[in-house]
Predicted model as a PDB file, atoms N, CA, C, CB and O in Angstrom, pLDDT in the B-factor column:
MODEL        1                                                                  
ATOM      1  N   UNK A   1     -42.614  17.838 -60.251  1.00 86.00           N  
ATOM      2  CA  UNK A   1     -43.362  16.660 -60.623  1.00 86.00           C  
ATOM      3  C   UNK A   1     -42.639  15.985 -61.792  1.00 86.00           C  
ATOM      4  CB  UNK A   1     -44.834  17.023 -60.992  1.00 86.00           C  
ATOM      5  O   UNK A   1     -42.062  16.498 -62.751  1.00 86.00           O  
ATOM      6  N   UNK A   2     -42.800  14.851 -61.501  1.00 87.00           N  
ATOM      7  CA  UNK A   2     -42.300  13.750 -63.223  1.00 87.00           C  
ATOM      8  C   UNK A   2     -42.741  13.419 -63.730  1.00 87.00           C  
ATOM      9  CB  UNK A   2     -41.770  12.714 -63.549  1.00 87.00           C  
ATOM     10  O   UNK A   2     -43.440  12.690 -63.027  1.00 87.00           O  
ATOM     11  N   UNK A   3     -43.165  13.227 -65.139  1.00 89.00           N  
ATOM     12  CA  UNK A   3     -43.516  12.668 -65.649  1.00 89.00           C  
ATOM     13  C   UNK A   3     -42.655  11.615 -67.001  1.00 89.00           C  
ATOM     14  CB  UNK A   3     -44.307  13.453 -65.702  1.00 89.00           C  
ATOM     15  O   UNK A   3     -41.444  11.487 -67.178  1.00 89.00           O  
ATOM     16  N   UNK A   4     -43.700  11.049 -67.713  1.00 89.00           N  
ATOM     17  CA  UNK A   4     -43.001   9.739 -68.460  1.00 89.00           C  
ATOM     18  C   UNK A   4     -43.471  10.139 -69.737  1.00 89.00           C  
ATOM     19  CB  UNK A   4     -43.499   8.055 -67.999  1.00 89.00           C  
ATOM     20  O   UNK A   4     -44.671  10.174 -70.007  1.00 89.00           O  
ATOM     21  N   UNK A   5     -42.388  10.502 -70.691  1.00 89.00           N  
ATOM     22  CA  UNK A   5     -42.580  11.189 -72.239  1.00 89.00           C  
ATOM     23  C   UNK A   5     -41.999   9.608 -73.255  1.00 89.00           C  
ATOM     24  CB  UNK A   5     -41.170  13.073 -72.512  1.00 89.00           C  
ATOM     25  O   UNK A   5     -40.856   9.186 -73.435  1.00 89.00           O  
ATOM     26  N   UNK A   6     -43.557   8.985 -73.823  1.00 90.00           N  
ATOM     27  CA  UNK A   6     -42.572   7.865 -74.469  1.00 90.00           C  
ATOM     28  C   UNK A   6     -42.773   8.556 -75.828  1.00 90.00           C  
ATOM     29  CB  UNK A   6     -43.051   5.999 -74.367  1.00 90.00           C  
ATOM     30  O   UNK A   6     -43.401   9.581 -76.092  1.00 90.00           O  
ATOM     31  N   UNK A   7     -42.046   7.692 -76.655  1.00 92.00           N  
ATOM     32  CA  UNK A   7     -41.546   8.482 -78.092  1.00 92.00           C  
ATOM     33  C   UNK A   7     -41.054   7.860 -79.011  1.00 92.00           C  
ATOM     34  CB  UNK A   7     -40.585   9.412 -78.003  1.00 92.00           C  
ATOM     35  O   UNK A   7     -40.334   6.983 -78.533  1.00 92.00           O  
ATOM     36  N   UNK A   8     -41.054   7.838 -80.161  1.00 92.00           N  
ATOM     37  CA  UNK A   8     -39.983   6.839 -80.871  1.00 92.00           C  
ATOM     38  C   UNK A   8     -39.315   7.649 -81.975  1.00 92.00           C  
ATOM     39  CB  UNK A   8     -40.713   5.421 -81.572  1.00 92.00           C  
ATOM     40  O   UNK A   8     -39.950   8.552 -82.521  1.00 92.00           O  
ATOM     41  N   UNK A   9     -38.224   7.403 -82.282  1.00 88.00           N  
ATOM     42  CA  UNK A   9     -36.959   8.048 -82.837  1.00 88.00           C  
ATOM     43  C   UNK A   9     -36.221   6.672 -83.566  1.00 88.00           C  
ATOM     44  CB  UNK A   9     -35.920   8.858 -81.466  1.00 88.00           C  
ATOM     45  O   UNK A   9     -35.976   5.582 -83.051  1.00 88.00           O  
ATOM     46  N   UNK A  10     -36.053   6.989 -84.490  1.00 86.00           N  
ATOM     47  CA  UNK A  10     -35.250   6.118 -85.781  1.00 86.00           C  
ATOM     48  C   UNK A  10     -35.974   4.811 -85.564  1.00 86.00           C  
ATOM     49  CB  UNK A  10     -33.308   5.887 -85.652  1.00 86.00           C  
ATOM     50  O   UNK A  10     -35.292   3.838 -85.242  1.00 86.00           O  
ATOM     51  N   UNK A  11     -37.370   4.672 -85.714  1.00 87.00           N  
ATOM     52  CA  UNK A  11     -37.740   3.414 -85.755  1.00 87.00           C  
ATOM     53  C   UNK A  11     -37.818   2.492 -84.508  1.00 87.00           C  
ATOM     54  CB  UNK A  11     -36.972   2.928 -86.593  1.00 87.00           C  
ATOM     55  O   UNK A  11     -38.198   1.324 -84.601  1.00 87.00           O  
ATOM     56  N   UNK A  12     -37.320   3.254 -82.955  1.00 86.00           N  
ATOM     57  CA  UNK A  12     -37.029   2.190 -82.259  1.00 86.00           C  
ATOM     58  C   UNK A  12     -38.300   3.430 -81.118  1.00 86.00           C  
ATOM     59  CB  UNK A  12     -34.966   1.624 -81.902  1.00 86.00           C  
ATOM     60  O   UNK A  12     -38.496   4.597 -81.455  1.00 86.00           O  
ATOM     61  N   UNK A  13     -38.928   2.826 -79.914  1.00 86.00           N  
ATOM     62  CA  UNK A  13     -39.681   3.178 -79.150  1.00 86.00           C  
ATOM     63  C   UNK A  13     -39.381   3.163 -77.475  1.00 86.00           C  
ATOM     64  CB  UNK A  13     -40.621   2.517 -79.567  1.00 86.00           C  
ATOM     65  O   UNK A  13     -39.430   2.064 -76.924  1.00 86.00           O  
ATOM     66  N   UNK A  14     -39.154   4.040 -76.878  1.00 85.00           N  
ATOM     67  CA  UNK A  14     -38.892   4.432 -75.701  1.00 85.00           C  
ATOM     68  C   UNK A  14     -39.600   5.363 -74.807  1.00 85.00           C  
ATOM     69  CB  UNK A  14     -37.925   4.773 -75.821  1.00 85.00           C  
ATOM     70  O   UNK A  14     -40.587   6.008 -75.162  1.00 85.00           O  
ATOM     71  N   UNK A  15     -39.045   5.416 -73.589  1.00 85.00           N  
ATOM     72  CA  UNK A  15     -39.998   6.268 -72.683  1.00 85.00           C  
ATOM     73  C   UNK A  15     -38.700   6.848 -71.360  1.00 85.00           C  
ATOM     74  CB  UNK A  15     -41.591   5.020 -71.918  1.00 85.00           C  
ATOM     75  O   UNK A  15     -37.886   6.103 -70.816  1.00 85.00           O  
ATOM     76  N   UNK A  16     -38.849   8.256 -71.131  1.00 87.00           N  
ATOM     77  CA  UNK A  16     -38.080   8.685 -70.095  1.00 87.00           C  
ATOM     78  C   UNK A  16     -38.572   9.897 -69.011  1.00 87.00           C  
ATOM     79  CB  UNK A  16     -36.916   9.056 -70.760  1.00 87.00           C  
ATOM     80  O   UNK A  16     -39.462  10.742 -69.109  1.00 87.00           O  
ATOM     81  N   UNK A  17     -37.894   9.692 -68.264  1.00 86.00           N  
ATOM     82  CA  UNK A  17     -38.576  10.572 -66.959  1.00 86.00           C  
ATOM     83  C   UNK A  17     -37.828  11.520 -66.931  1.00 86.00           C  
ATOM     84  CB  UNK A  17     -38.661   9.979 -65.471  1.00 86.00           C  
ATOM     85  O   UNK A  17     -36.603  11.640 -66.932  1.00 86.00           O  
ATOM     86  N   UNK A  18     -38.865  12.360 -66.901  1.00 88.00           N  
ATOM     87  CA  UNK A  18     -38.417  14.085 -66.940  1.00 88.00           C  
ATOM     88  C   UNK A  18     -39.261  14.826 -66.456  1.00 88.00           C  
ATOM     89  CB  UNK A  18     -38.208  14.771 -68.264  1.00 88.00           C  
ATOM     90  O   UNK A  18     -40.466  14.892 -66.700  1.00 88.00           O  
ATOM     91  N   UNK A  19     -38.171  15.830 -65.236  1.00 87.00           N  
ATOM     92  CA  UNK A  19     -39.167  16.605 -64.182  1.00 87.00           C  
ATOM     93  C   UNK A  19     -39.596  18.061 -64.725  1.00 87.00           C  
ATOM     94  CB  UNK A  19     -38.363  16.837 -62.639  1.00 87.00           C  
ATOM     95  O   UNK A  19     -38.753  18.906 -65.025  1.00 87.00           O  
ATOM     96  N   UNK A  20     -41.228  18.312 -64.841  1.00 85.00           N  
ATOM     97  CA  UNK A  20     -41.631  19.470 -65.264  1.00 85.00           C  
ATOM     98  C   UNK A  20     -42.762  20.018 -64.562  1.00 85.00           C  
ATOM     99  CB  UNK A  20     -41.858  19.389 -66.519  1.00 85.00           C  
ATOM    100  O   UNK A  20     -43.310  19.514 -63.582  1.00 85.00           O  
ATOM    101  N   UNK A  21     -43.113  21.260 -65.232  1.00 90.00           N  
ATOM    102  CA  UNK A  21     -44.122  21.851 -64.434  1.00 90.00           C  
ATOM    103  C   UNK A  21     -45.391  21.049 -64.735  1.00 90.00           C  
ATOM    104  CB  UNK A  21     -44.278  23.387 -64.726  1.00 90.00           C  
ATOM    105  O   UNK A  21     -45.857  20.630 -63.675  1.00 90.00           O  
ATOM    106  N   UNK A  22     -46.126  20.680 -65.810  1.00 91.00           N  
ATOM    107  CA  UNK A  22     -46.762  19.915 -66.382  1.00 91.00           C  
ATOM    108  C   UNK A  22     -46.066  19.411 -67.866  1.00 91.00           C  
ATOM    109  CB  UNK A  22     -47.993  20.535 -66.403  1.00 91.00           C  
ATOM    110  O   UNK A  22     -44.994  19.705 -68.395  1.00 91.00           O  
ATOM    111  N   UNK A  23     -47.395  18.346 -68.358  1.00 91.00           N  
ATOM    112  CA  UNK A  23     -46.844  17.764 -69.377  1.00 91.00           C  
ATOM    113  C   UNK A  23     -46.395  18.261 -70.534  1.00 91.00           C  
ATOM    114  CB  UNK A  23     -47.461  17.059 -69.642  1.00 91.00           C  
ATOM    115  O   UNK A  23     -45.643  17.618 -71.267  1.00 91.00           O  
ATOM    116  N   UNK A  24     -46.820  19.456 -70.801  1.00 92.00           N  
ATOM    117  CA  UNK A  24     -46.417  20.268 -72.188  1.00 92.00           C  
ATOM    118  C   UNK A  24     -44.721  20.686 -71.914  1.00 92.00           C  
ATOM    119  CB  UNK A  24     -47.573  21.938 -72.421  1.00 92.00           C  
ATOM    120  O   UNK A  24     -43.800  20.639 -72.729  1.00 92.00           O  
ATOM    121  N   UNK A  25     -44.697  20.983 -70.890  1.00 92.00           N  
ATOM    122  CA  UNK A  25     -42.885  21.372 -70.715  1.00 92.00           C  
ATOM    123  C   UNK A  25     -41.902  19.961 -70.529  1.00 92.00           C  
ATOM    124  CB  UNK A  25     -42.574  22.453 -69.002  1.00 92.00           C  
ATOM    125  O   UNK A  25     -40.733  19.874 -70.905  1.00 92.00           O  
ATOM    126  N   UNK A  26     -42.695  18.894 -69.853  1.00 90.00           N  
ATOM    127  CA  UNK A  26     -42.062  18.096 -69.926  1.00 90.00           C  
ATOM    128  C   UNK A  26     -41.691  17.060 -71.512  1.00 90.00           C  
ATOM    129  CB  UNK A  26     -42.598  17.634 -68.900  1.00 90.00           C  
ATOM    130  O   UNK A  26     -40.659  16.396 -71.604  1.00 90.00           O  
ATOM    131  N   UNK A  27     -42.844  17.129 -72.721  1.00 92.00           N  
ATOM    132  CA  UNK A  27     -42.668  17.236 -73.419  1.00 92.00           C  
ATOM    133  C   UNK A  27     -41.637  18.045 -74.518  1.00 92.00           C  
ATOM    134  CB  UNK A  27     -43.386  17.167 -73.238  1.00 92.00           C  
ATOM    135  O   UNK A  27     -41.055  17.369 -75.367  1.00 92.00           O  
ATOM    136  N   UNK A  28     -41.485  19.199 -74.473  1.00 93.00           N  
ATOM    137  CA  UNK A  28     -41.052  20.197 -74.776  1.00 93.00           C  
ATOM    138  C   UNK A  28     -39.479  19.933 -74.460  1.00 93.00           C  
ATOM    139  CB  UNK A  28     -41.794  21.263 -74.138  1.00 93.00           C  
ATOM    140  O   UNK A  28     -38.684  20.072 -75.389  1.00 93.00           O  
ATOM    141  N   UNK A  29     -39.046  19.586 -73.274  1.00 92.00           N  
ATOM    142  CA  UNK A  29     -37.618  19.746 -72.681  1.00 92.00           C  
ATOM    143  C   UNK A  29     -37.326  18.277 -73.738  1.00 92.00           C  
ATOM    144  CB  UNK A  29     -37.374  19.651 -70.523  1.00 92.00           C  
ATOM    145  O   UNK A  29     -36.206  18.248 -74.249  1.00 92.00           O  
ATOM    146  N   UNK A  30     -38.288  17.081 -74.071  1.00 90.00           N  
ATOM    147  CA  UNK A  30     -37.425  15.815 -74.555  1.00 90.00           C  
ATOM    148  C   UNK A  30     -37.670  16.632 -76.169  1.00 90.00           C  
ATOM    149  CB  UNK A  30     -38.224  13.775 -74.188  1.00 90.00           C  
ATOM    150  O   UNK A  30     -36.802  16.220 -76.938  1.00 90.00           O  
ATOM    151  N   UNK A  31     -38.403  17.434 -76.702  1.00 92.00           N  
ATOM    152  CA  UNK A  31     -38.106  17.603 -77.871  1.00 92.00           C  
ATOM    153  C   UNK A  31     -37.041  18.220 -78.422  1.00 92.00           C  
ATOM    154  CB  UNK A  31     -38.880  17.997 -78.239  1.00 92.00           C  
ATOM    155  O   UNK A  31     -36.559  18.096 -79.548  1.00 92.00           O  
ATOM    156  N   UNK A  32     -36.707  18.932 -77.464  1.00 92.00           N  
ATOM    157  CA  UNK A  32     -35.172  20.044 -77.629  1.00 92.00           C  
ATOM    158  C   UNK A  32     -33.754  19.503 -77.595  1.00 92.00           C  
ATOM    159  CB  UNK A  32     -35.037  21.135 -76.338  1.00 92.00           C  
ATOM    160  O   UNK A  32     -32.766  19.889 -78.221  1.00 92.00           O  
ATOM    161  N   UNK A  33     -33.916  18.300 -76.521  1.00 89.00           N  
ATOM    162  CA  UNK A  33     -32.929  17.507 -76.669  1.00 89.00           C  
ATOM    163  C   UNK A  33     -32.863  16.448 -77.722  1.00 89.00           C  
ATOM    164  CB  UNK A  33     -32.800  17.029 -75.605  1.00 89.00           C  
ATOM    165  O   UNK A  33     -31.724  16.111 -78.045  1.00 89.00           O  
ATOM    166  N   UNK A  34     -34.123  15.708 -78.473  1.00 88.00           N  
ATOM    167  CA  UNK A  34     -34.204  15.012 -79.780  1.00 88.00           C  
ATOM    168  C   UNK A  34     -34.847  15.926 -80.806  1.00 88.00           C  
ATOM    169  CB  UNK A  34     -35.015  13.679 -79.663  1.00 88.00           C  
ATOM    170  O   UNK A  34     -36.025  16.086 -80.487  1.00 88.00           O  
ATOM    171  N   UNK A  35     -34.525  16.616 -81.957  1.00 92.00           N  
ATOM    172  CA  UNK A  35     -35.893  17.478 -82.173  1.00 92.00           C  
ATOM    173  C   UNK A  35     -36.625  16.122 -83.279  1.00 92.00           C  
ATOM    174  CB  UNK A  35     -35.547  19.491 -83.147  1.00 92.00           C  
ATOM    175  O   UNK A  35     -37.738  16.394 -83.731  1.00 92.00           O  
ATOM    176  N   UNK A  36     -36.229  15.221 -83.542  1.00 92.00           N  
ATOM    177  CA  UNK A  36     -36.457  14.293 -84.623  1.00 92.00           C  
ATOM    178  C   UNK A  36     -37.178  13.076 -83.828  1.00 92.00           C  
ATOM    179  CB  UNK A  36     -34.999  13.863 -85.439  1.00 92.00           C  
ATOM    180  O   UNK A  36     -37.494  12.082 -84.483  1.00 92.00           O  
ATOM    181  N   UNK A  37     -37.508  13.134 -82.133  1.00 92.00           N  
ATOM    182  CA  UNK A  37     -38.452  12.071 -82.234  1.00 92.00           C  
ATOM    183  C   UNK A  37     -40.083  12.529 -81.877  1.00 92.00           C  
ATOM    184  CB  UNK A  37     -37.912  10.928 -81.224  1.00 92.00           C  
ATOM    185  O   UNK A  37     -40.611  13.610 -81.619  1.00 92.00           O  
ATOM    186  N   UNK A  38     -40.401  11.639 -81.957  1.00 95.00           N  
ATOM    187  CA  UNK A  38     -42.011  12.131 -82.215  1.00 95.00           C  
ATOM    188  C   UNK A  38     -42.714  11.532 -81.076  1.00 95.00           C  
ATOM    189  CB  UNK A  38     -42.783  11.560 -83.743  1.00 95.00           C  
ATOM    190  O   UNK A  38     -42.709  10.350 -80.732  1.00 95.00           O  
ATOM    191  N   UNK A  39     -43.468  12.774 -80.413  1.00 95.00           N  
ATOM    192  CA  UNK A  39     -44.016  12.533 -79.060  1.00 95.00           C  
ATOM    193  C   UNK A  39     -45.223  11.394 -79.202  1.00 95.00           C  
ATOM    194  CB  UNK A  39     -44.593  14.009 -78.410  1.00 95.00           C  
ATOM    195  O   UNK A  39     -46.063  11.419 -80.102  1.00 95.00           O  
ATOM    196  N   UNK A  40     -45.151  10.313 -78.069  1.00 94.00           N  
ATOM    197  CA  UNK A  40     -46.621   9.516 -78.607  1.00 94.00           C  
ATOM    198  C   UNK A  40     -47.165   9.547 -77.510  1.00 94.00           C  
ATOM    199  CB  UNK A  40     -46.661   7.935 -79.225  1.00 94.00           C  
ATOM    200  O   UNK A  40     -48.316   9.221 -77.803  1.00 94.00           O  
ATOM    201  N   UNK A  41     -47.139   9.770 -76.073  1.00 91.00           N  
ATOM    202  CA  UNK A  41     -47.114  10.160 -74.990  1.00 91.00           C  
ATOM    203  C   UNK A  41     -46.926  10.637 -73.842  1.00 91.00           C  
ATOM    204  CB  UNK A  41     -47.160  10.021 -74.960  1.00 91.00           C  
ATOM    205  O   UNK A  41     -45.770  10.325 -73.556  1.00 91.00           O  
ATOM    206  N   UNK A  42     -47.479  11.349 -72.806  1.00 92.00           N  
ATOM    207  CA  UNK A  42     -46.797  12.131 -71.457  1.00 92.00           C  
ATOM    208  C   UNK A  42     -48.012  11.783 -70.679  1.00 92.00           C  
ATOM    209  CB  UNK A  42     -46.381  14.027 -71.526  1.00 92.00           C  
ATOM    210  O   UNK A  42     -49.224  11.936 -70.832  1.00 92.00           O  
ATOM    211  N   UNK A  43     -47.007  11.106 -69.531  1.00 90.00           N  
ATOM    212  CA  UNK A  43     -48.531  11.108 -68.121  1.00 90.00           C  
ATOM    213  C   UNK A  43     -47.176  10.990 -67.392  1.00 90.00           C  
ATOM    214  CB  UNK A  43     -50.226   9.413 -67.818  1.00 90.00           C  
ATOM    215  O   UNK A  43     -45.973  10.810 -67.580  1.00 90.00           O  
ATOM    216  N   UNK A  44     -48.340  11.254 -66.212  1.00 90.00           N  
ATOM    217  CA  UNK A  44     -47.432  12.003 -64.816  1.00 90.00           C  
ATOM    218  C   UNK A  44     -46.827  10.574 -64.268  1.00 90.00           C  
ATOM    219  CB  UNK A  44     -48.646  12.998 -63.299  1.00 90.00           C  
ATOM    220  O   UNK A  44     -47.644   9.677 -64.475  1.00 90.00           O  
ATOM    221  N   UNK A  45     -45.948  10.232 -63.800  1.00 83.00           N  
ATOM    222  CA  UNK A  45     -44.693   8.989 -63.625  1.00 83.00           C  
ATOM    223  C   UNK A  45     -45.789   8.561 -62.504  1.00 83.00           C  
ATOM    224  CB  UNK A  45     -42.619   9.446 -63.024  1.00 83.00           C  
ATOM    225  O   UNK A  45     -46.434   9.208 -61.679  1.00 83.00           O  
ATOM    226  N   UNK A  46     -45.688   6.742 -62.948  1.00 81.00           N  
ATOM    227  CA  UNK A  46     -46.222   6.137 -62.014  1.00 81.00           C  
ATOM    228  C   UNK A  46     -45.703   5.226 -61.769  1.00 81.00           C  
ATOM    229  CB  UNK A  46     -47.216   5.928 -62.083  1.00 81.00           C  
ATOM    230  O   UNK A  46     -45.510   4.225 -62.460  1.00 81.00           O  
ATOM    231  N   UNK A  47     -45.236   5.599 -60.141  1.00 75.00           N  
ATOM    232  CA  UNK A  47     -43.572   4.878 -59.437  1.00 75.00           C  
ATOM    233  C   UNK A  47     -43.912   3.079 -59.711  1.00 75.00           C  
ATOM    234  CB  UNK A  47     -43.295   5.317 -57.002  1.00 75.00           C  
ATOM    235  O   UNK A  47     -43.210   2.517 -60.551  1.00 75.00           O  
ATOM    236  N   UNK A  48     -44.979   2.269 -58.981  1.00 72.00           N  
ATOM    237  CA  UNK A  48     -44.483   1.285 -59.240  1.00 72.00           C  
ATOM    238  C   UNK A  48     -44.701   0.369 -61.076  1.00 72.00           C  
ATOM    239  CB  UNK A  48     -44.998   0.658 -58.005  1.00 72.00           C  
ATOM    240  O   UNK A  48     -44.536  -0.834 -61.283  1.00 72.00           O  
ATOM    241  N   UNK A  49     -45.036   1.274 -61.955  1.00 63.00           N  
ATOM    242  CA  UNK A  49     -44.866   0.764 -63.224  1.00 63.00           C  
ATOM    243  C   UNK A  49     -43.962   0.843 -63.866  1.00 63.00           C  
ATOM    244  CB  UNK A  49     -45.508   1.036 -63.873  1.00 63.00           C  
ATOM    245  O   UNK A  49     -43.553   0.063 -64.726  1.00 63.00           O  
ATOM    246  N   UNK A  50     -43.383   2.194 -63.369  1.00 64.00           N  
ATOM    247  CA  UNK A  50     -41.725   2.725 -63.998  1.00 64.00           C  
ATOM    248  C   UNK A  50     -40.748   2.182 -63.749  1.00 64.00           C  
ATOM    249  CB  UNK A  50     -41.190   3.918 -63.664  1.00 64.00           C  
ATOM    250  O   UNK A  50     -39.799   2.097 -64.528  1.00 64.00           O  
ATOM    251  N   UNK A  51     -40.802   1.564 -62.263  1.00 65.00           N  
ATOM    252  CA  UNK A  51     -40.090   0.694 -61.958  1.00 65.00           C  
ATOM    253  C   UNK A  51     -40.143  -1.009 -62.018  1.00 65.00           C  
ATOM    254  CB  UNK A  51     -39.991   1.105 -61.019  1.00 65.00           C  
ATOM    255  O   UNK A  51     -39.292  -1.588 -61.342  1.00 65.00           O  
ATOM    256  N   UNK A  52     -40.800  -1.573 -62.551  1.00 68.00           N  
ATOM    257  CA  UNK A  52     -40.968  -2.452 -63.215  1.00 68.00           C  
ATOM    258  C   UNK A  52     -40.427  -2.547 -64.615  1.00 68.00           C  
ATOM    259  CB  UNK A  52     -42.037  -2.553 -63.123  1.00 68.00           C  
ATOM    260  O   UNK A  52     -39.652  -3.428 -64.986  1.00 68.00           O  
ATOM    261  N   UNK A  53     -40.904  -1.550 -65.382  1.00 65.00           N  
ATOM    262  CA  UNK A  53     -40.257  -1.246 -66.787  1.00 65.00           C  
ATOM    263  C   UNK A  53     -39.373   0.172 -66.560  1.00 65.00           C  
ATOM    264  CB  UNK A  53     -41.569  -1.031 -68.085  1.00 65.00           C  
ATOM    265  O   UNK A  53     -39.933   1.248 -66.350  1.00 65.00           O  
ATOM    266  N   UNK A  54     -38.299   0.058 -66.614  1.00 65.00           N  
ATOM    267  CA  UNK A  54     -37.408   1.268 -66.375  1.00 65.00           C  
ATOM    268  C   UNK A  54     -36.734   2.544 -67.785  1.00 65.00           C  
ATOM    269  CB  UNK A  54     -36.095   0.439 -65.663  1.00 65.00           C  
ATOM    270  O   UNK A  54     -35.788   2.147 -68.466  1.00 65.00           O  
ATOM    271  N   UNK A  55     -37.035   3.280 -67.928  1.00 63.00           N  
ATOM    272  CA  UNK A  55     -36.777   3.921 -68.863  1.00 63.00           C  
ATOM    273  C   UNK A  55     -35.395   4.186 -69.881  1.00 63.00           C  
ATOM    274  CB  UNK A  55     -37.141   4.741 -68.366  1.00 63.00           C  
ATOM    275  O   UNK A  55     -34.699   5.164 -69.607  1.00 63.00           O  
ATOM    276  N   UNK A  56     -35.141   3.619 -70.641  1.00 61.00           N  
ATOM    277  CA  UNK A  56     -34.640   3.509 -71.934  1.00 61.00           C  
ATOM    278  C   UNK A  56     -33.799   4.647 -72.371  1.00 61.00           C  
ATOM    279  CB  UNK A  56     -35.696   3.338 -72.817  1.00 61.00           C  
ATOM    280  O   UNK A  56     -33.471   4.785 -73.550  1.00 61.00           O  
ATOM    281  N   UNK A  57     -33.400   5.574 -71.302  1.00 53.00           N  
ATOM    282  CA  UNK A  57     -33.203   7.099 -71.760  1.00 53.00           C  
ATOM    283  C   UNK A  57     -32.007   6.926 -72.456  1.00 53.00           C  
ATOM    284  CB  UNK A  57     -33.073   8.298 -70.562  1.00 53.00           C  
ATOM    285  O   UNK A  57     -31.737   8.044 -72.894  1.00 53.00           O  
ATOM    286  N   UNK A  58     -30.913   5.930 -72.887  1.00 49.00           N  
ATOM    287  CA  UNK A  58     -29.958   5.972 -73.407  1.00 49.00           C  
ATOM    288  C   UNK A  58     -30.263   6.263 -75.320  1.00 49.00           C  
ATOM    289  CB  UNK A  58     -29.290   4.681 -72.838  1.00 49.00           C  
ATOM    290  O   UNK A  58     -29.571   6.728 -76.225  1.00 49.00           O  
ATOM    291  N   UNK A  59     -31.806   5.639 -75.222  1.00 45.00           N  
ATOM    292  CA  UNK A  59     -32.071   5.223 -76.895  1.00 45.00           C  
ATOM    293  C   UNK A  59     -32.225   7.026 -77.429  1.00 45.00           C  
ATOM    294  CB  UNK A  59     -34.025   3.943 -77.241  1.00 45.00           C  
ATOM    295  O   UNK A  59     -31.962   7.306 -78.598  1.00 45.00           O  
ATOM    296  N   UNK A  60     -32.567   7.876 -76.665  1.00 47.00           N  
ATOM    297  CA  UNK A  60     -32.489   9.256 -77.648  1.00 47.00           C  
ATOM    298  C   UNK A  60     -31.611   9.834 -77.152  1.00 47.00           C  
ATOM    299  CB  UNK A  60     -33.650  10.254 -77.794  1.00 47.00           C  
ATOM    300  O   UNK A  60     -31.817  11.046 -77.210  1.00 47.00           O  
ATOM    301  N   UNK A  61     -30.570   9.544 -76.606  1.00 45.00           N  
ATOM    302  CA  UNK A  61     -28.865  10.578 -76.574  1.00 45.00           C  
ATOM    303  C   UNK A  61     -28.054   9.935 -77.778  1.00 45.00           C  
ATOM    304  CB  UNK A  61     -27.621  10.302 -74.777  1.00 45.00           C  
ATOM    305  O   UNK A  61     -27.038  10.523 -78.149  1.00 45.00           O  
ATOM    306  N   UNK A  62     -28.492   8.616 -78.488  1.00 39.00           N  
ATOM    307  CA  UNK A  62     -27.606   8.693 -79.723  1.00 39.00           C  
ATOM    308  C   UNK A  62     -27.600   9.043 -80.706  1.00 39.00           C  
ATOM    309  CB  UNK A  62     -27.314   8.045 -80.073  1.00 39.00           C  
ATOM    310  O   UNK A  62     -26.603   8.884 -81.411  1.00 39.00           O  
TER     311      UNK A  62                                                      
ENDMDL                                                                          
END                                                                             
């Protein structure tokens, strides 16, 4: 399952899709890879909104 972990990190606000068992792991997997941004939400990916607004995942790999 996917879900959509948005977050904001150095002031700027984003959201990315990441496949987990539920939301606490899917949470969990974006904190390990940023440990410095701060979770503000997780719900389970909802295809035609995500795809309308597409996820930002470049803003927490820098």
């Amino acid at each position: 399952m996917q879900f959509a972990v948005g977050f904001k990190s150095e002031g700027r606000l984003g959201h990315v899709l990441i496949d987990g068992d539920d939301a606490l792991v899917a949470a969990l997997k974006l904190k390990a890879e940023c440990p410095t941004a701060a979770i503000m939400y997780v719900r389970p990916r909802n295809r035609r909104g995500d795809s309308r607004h597409p996820p930002l995942s470049d803003l927490w790999q820098n």
